[in-house]
Every structure is written in C-alpha cells, then in structure tokens.
RODREN-598125 format. One record per residue (C-alpha): residue in one letter; chain; x, y, z. Coordinates in steps of 0.02 Angstrom, whole numbers. Layout:
<pts>
+--------+--------+--------+--------+--------+
! residu ! chaine !     xx !     yy !     zz !
+--------+--------+--------+--------+--------+
!      a !      A !      X !      Y !      Z !
...
+--------+--------+--------+--------+--------+
</pts>
This chain:
<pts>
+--------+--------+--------+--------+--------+
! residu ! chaine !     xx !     yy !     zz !
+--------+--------+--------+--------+--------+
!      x !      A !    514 !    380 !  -1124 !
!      x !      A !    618 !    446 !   -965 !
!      x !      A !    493 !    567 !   -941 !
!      x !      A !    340 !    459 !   -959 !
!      x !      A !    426 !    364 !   -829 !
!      x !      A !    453 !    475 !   -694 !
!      x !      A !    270 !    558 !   -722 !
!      x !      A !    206 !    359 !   -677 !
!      x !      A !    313 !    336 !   -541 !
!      x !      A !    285 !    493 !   -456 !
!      x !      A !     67 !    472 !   -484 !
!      x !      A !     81 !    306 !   -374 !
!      x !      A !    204 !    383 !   -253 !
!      x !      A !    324 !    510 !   -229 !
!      x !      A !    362 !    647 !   -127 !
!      x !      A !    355 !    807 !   -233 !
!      x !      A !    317 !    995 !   -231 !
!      x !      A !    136 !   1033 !   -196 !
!      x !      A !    117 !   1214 !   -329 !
!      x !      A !    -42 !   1312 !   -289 !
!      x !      A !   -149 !   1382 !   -432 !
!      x !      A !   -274 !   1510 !   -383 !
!      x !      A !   -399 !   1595 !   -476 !
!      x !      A !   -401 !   1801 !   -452 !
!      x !      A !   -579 !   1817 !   -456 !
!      x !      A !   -639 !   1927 !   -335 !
!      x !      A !   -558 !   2000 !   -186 !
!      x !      A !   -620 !   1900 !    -42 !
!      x !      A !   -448 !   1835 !     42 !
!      x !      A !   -413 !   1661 !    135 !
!      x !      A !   -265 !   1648 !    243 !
!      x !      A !   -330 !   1515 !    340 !
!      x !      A !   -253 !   1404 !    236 !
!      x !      A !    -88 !   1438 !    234 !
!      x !      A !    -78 !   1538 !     69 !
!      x !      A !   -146 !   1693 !    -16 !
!      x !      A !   -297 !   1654 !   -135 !
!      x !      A !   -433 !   1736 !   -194 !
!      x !      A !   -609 !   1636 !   -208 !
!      x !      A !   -723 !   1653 !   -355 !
!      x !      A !   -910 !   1709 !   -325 !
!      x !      A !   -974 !   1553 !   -361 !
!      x !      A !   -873 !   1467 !   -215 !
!      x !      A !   -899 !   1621 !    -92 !
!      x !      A !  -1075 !   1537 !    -12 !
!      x !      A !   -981 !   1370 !     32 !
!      x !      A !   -823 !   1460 !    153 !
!      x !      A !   -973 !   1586 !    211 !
!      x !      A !  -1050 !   1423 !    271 !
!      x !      A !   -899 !   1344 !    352 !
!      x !      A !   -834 !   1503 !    437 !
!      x !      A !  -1027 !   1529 !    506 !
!      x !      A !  -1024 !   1354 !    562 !
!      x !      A !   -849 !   1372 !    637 !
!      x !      A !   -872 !   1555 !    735 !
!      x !      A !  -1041 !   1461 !    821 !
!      x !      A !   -949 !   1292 !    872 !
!      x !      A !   -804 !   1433 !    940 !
!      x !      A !   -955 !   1538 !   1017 !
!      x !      A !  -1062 !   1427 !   1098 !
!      x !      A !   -987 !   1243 !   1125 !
!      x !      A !   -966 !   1217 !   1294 !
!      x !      A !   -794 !   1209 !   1327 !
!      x !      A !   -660 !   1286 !   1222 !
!      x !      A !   -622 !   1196 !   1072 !
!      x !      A !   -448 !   1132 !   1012 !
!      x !      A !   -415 !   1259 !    859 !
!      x !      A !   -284 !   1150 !    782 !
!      x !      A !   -396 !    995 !    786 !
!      x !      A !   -545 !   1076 !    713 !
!      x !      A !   -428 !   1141 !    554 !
!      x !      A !   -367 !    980 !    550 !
!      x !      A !   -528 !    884 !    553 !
!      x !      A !   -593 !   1005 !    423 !
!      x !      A !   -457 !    948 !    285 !
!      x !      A !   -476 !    750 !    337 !
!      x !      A !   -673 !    761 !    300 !
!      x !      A !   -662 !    873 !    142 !
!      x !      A !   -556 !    684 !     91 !
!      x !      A !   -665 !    560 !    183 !
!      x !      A !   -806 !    659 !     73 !
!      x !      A !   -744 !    555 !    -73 !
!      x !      A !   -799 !    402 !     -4 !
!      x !      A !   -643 !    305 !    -45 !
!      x !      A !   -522 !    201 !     83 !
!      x !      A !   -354 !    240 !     -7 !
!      x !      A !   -375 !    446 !    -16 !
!      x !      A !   -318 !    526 !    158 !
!      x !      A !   -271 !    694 !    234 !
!      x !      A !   -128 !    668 !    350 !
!      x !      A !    -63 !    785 !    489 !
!      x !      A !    126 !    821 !    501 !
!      x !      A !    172 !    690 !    609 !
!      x !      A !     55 !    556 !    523 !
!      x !      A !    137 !    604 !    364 !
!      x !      A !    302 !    568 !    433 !
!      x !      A !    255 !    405 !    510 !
!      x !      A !    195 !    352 !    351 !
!      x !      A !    355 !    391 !    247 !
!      x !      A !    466 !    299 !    393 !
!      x !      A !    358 !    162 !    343 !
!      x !      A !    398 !    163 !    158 !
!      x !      A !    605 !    139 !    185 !
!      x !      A !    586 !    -29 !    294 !
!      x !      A !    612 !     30 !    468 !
!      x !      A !    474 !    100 !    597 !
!      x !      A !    432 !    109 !    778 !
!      x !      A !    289 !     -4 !    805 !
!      x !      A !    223 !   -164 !    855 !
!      x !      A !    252 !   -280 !    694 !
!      x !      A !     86 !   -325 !    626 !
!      x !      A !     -5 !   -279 !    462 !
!      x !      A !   -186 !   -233 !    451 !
!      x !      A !   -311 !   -228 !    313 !
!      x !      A !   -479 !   -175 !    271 !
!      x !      A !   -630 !   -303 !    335 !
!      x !      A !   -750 !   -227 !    240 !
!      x !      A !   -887 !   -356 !    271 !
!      x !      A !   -895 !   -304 !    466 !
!      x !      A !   -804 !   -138 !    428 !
!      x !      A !   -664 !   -170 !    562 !
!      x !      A !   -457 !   -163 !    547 !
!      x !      A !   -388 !   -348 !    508 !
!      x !      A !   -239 !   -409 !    543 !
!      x !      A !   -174 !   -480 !    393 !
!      x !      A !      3 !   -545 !    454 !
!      x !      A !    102 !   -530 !    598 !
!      x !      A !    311 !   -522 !    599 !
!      x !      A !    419 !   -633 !    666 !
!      x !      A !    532 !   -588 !    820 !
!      x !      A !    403 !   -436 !    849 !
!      x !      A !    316 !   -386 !    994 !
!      x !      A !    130 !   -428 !    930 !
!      x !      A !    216 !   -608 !    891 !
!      x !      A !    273 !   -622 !   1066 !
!      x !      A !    103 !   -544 !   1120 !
!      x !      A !     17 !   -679 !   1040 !
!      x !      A !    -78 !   -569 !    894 !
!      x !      A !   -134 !   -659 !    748 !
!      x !      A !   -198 !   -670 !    565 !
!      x !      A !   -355 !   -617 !    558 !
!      x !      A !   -385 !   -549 !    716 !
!      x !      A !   -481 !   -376 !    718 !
!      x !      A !   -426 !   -230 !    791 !
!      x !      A !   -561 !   -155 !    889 !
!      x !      A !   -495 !      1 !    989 !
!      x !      A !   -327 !     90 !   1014 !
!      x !      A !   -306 !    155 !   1197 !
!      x !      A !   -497 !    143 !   1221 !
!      x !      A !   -548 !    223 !   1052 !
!      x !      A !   -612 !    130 !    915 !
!      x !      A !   -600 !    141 !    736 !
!      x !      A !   -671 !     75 !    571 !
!      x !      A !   -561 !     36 !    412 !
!      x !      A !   -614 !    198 !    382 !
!      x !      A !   -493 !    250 !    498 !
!      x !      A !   -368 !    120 !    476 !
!      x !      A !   -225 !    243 !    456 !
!      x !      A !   -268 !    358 !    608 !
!      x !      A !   -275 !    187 !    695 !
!      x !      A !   -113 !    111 !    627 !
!      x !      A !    -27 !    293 !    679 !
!      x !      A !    -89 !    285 !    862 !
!      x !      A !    -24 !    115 !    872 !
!      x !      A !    160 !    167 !    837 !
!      x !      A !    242 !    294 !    952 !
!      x !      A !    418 !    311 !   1034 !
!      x !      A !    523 !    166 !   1064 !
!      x !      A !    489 !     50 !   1224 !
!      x !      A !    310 !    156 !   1248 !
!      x !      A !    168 !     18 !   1273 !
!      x !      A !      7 !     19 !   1180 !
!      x !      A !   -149 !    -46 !   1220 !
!      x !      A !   -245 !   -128 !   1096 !
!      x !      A !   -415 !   -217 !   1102 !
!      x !      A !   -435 !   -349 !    979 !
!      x !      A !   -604 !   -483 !    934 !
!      x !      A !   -547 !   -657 !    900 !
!      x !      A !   -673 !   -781 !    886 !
!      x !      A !   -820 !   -666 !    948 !
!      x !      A !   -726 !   -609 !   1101 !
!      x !      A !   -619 !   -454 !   1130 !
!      x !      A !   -446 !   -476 !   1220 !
!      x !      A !   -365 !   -338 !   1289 !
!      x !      A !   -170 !   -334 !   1260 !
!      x !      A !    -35 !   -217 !   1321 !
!      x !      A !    116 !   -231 !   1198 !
!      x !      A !    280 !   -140 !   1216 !
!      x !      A !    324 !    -36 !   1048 !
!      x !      A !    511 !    -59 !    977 !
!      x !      A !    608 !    -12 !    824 !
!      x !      A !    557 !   -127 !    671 !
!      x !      A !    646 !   -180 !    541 !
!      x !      A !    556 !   -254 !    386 !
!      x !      A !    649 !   -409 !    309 !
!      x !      A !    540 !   -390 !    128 !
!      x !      A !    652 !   -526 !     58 !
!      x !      A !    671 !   -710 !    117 !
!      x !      A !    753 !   -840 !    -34 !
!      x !      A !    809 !  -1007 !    -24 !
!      x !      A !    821 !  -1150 !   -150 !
!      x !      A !    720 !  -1295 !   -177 !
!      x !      A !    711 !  -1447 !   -246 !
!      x !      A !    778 !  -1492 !   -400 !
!      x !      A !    857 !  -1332 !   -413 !
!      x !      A !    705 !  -1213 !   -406 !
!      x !      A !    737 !  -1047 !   -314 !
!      x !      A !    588 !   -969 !   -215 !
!      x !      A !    591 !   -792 !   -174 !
!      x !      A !    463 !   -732 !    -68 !
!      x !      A !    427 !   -543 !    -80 !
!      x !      A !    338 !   -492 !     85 !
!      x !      A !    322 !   -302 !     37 !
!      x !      A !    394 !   -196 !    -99 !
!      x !      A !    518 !    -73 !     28 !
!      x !      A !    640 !     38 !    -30 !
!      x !      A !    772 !    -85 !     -7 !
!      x !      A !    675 !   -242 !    -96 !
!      x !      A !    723 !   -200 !   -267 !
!      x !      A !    903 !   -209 !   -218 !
!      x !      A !    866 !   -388 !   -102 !
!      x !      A !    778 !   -468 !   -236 !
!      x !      A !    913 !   -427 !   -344 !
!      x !      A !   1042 !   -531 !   -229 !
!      x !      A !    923 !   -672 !   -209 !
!      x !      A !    904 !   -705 !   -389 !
!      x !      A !   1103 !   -693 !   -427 !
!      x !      A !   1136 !   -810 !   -259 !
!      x !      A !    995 !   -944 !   -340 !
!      x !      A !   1081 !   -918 !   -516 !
!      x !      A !   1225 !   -938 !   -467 !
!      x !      A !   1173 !  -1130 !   -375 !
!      x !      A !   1125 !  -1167 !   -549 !
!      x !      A !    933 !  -1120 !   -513 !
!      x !      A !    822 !  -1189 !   -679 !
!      x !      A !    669 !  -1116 !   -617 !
!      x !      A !    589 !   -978 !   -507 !
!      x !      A !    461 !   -937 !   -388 !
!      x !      A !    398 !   -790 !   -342 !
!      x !      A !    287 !   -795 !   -184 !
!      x !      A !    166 !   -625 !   -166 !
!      x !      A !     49 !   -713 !    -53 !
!      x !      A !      7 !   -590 !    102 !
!      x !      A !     97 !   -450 !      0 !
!      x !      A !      0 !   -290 !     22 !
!      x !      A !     92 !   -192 !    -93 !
!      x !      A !    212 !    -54 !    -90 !
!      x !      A !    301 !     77 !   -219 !
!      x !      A !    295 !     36 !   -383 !
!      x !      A !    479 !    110 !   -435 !
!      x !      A !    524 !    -97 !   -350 !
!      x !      A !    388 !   -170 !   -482 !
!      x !      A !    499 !    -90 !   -592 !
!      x !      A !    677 !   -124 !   -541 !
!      x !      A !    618 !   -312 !   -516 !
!      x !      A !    521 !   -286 !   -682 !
!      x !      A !    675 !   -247 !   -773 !
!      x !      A !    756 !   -401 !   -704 !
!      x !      A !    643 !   -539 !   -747 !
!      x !      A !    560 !   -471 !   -916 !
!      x !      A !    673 !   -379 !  -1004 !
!      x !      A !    572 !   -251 !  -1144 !
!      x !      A !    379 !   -270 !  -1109 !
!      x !      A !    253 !   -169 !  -1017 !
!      x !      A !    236 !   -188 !   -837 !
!      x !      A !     58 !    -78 !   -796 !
!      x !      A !    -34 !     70 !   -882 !
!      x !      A !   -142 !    215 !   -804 !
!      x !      A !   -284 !    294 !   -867 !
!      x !      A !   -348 !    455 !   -779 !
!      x !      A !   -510 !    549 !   -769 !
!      x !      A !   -493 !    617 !   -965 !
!      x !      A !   -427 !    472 !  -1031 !
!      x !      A !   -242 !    500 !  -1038 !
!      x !      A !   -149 !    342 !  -1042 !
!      x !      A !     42 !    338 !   -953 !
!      x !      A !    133 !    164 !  -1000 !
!      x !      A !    272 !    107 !   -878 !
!      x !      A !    373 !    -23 !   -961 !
!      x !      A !    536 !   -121 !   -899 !
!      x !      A !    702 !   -101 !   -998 !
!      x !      A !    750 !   -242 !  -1126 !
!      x !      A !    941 !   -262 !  -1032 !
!      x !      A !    895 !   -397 !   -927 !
!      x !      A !    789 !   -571 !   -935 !
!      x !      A !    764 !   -716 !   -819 !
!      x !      A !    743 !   -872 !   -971 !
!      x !      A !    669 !   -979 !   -848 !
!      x !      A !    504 !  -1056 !   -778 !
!      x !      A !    421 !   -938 !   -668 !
!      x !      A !    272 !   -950 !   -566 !
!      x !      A !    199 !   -820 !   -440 !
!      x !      A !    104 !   -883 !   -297 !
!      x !      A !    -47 !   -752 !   -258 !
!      x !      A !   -189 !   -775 !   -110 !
!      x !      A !   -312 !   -649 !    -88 !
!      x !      A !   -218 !   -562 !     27 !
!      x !      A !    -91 !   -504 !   -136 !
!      x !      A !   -132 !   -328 !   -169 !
!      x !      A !    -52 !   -164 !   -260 !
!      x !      A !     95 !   -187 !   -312 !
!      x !      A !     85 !   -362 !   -289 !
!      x !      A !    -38 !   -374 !   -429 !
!      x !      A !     54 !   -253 !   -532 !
!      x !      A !    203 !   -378 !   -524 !
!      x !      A !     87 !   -524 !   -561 !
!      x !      A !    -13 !   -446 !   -706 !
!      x !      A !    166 !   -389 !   -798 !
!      x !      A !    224 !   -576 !   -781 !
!      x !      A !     69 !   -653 !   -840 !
!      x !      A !      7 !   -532 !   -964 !
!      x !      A !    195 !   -547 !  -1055 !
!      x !      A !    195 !   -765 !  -1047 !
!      x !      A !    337 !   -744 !   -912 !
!      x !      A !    265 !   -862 !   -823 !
!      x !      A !     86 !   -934 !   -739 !
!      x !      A !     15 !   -888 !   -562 !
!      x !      A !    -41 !  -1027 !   -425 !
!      x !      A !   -160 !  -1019 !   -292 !
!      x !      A !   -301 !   -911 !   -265 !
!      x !      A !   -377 !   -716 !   -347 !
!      x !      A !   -283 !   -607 !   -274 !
!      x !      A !   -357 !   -424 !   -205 !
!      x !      A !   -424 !   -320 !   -318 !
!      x !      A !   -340 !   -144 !   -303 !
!      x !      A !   -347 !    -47 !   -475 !
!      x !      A !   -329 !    103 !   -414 !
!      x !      A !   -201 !    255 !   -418 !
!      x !      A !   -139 !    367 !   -285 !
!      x !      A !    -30 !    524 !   -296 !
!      x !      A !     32 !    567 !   -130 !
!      x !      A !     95 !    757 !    -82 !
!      x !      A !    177 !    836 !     52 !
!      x !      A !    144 !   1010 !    100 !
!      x !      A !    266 !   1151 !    178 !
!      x !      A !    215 !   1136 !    328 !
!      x !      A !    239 !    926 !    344 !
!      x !      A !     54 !    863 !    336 !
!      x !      A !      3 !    797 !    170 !
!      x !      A !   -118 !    684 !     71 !
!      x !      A !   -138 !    537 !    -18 !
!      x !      A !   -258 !    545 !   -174 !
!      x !      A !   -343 !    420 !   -294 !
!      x !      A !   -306 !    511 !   -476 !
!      x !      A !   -314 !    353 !   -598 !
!      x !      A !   -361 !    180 !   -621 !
!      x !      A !   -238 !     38 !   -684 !
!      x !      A !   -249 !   -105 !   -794 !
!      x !      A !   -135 !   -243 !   -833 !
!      x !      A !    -36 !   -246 !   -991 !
!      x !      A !   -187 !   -325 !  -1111 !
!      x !      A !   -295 !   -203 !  -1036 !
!      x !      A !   -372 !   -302 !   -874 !
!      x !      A !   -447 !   -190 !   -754 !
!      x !      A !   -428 !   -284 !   -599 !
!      x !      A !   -510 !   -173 !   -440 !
!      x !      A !   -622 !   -262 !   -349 !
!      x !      A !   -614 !   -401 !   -456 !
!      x !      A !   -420 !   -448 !   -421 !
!      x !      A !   -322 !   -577 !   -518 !
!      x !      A !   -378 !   -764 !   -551 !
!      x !      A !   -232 !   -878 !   -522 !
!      x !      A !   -185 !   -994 !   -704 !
!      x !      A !   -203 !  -1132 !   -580 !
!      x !      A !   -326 !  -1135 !   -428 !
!      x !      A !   -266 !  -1206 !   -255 !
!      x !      A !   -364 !  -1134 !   -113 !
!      x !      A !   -268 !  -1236 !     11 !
!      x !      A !   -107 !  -1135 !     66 !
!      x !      A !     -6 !  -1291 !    122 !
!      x !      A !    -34 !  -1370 !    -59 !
!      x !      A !     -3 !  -1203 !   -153 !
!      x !      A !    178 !  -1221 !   -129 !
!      x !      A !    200 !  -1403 !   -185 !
!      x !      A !     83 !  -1385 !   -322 !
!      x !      A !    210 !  -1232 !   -399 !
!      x !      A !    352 !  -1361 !   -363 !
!      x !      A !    244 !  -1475 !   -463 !
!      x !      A !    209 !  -1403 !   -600 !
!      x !      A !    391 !  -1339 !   -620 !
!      x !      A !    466 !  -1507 !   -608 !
!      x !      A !    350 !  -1542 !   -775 !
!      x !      A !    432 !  -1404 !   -859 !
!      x !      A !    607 !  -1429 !   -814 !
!      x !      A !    582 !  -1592 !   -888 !
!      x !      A !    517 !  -1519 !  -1054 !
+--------+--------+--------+--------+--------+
</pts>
C-alpha cells in the first residue's frame, strides 16, 4: 500500500531523480544534451534536420544569436508541441521559482492568475491581502496583458508569472485590460508569505475553514483549525475551496486522513490503463456535517478534496461546478536545475467521475457568492437539528 502511495504522490508532484535510458543503436553521438546517447536510424533524419536548421540560423541571421536561448527555446517547444497548458519545460531559475512557490513563501507581487481561455489572455483570479498588487489596486478578473512591454498568452502564463517575480523591492511593470482598457501599473515586488489557512467559528457552533491553496504548510494549519473549532464544541464543518487553484496532493491526503478516515480519496489511470489508488488511513474521522463550498474558480486539488468528500457521503458541496482539471502531471528536475512539468495520467473521483473540462456540479446550486455562505449555514442548521 506504502508503495502505491508514494508512486501517486510523486506522479502529481515531487522532486525526484530524472534516470536516462538510451538505446545503443547506432553510433551517431549527442552531447548537446547533456548526456551520452546514441540515436537509432530511424530518429537520425529528425536531429539532421534540427542541427541543419540550427548551423543556418548560426550562419546567416543577422546578428549573433544567444546560444543558450536557442537550446533553451528548443526544449520549451518540443513541450508546447503537445498542445497542452499544464506540460512545461522550465529553465534553472524558472524551476526554482516555481518550487519557492510550492512551500508558501515567494518574491512577488501577491496575485494569482489563471487561464482565460475564451480571449486566450492571463486572468487574475485573486489578489492577496496586505500585498503590493492589493495596494496597487489589481483585481479579480483583470487580464494581464504584457510584462515589461512583452506580452503573453496563457500559453505562456508561467514565463509570464516568472518575469513578474524577481528580487526583493525590484518594481515591475505590468499592463493590465479592465473593462476594455489597458492600465499601466508599476508595482514594487516584496517577499510573500501565503496564509493558505483562515478558520473561525460560526453560528450555532459551525466551524468554517477556508483553504486558499494546498502549501506545504496547509496540511499542518488545517490540522490546528479543526482541533481549535473542536475543541469550541464545533457540531458542524465547512470547508470553503472557492478561488482554490490547487496545490500538492500529499495535503489532499494529510487533510484526507483527517476528515474520512479509510476510503479512497482519487485514482489515476495512465496511457495503458494502469490504475494507482490513493486512499486516506482509517485512524482518524470528523462525525460531523460537512459541506464544501466550490465556485468555478476551485481547481486541482481542490476538486480532488471535493470529489473524496462527496464520492464517500462525507458530506454535500454548495455553490457553483467547480473547474474541471482531470489531469496528471509528473514534474522532474534535471542536474543541471531546469526541469519539466508533464501530463502522464488522467484522474477520476472515487466512483469513477472523470471531471476535466467538465468540473464538479455542486449538491446544491447557488451562483450568487454572497448567498453561498448562508445557504451552507442553512442547510447545516437543518442537520444539527436532526
């Protein structure tokens, strides 16, 4: 079971040893790459192509060209081949901006973007408090349209998010369309710190618990929250996903194994079939209402959590469908610091939903956010009563 475990875990995302398996074939060398291979005759006409293509744009371009960008730009459209937003080649230092971002604390402005795919910009999705795009003025659902005079697509949405971070007290430029009209803003970058938990009691004792993002550190918040709330004599939870783009899915787990006690949490299925079950341990269970409040902005991990509560009779969700991301990545870093992030499987919920594209549809409906709060509050009163 450990072992099935660990294989999950590390297939959504974990840092692990990238081993390279090369054919011996023929004796046509690469050491372009970083390592000694041999390619098979059947593959020799595609590198003939690229180095052709590569010794002209060295011969004849008109200026000298940047060596190191070329290689790089090489690996990040061999990815962006594959026609899907979530795979990625990253360089060194993207690949290390991107773990920073995984344990809670980066150097950045403080907003978080999305894909718009119907106009095929960046979205901002939420903005921090206390951060400098609050105090800037950003806001939900603004799109970004250009970093220091460059503009990107969603495409591009993580070679965009990395050239807005940078050192600490650095400004940024960034050009954003509200309302059919770009504004220009200049916004100061400082160190970020990701509060993924916020938890308070309600009303006739009915603890809320609102995961922003699922951080390194969340597991271990969440767990506070919940034995603060059950320890005010909380009768009923609610877990609030809304706006939650996801995260690592070793915090479904931990917060998994704290509500559900023995069920399944999520299951992958690969490109030959092979199922891997992730399941939550049967030491802990929360024996109380729950319901998880969801908005189409709940993605990942988010719907991971969601699926596991509703798929076991844990509880109901309120509000609206949420995302629709039912899709696996792997990511690996290489020796020399760059990396890549890769689709390898497709999820489904514990009875088998397959959810990309299609998301989650709430138990009960609210599209209005201010009533999808009172409406959980509701509907738990009801069943405290029972």
């Amino acid at each position: 079971m450990k072992n099935k475990k660990d294989s999950l875990e590390r297939r959504f995302l974990r840092i692990i040893p990238v081993v390279l398996v090369t054919a011996i074939v023929t004796s046509l060398v690469l050491v372009n790459l970083g390592f000694l291979g041999f390619v098979p005759p059947s593959e020799y006409k595609k590198y003939a192509k690229y180095k052709l293509l590569e010794q002209s744009i060295k011969a004849e371009f008109y200026k000298k060209p940047d060596e190191k960008k070329l290689e790089e730009a090489t690996y990040k459209g061999l990815f962006s081949g594959l026609d899907d937003v979530y795979s990625s080649y990253y360089t060194a230092d993207e690949m290390k901006q991107l773990l920073e971002v995984a344990t809670g604390k980066y150097v950045g402005i403080g907003f978080v973007v999305g894909a718009d795919k119907a106009t095929g910009a960046i979205k901002v999705e939420s903005v921090m408090d206390n951060s400098p795009a609050k105090q800037a003025d950003v806001r939900k659902g603004d799109l970004v349209v250009a970093v220091s005079g460059k503009k990107y697509s969603y495409m591009e949405m993580d070679i965009a998010v990395k050239n807005i971070r940078g050192p600490e007290n650095t400004s940024v430029k960034i050009t954003f369309l509200r309302d059919g009209k770009k504004i220009d803003k200049t916004i100061t970058r400082k160190e970020i710190k990701i509060v993924s938990i916020e938890s308070r009691m309600l009303e006739d004792k009915i603890g809320y618990i609102n995961i922003k993002s699922f951080e390194e550190d969340t597991a271990k918040d969440f767990r506070k929250a919940l034995t603060s709330l059950e320890g005010q004599g909380m009768k009923a939870l609610i877990i609030d996903v809304r706006d939650d783009g996801g995260g690592l899915l070793t915090v479904v787990q931990d917060i998994s194994d704290r509500i559900l006690g023995k069920a399944v949490i999520v299951y992958t299925k690969d490109r030959q079939g092979n199922k891997n079950y992730l399941k939550s341990s049967d030491k802990e269970k929360l024996d109380l209402p729950i319901v998880v409040l969801t908005n189409g902005n709940s993605a990942s991990a988010s719907e991971i959590l969601t699926g596991a509560v509703l798929d076991n009779k844990a509880g109901i969700s309120i509000g609206e469908t949420t995302y629709g991301k039912g899709l696996v990545q792997g990511m690996l870093k290489l020796k020399d610091g760059s990396g890549y992030k890769l689709t390898t499987a497709q999820y489904f919920t514990p009875n088998g939903s397959y959810i990309d594209k299609k998301g989650i549809k709430p138990t009960i409906e609210v599209k209005d956010k201010a009533q999808q709060l009172p409406k959980a509050i509701e509907y738990l009163k009801e069943k405290i009563k029972k």
